[in-house]
SEDO-489467 format. One record per residue (C-alpha): residue in three letters; z negated, y, x negated. Coordinates in steps of 0.25 Angstrom, whole numbers, plus 5000, padded with zeros to 4 digits. Last residue first. Layout:
N
alaZYX
...
end
This chain:
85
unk520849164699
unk522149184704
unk522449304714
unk522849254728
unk524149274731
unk524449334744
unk524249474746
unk524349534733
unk525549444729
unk526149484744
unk525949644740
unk526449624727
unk527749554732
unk527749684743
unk527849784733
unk528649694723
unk529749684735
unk529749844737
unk528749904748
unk528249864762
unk527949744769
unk526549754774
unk525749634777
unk525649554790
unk525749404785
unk527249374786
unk527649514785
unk527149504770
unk527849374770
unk529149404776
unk529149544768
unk528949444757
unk530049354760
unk531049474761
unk530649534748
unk531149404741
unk529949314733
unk529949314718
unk528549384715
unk528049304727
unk528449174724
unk527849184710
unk526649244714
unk526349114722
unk526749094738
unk525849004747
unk525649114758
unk524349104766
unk524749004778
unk524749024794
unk525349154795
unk525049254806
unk526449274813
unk527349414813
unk528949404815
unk529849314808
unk530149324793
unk531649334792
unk531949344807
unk531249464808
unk531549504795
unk533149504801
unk532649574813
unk531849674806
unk533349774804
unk533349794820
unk531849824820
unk530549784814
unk530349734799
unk529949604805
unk529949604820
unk528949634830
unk528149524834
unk528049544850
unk526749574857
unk525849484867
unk524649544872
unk523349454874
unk522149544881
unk520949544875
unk519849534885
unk519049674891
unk518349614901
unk519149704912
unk518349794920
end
């Protein structure tokens, strides 16, 4: 009987948006890491931020990219500011 360790097992990152057409987001935001820093952006940055920076933010930090650009500057908003008190 084995002592029931945890064994290690090394996996690639997959790329960013997957497939042929991902390889250009791949390069654009880089595959998968934990970050080290909250983000540091105000609700201004945010309401005028482009649609590919905030799929490579969401991305950034293991939350869903879907829906329109206000969708997703909704989502990020809700996620990352914190409300004033």
């Amino acid at each position: 009987m084995s002592g029931g360790g945890m064994e290690s097992v090394a996996t690639p990152f997959p790329s960013v948006g997957g497939g042929t057409s991902g390889q250009q987001g791949a390069k654009r935001c880089g595959p998968f890491q934990m970050p080290l820093h909250y983000p540091r952006y105000t609700k201004a940055d945010y309401e005028t931020m482009p649609e590919w920076k905030l799929d490579c933010l969401l991305n950034q930090y293991g939350l869903p990219v879907t829906g329109d650009v206000e969708s997703k500057r909704k989502f990020a908003m809700g996620a990352f500011l914190w409300p004033s008190n």
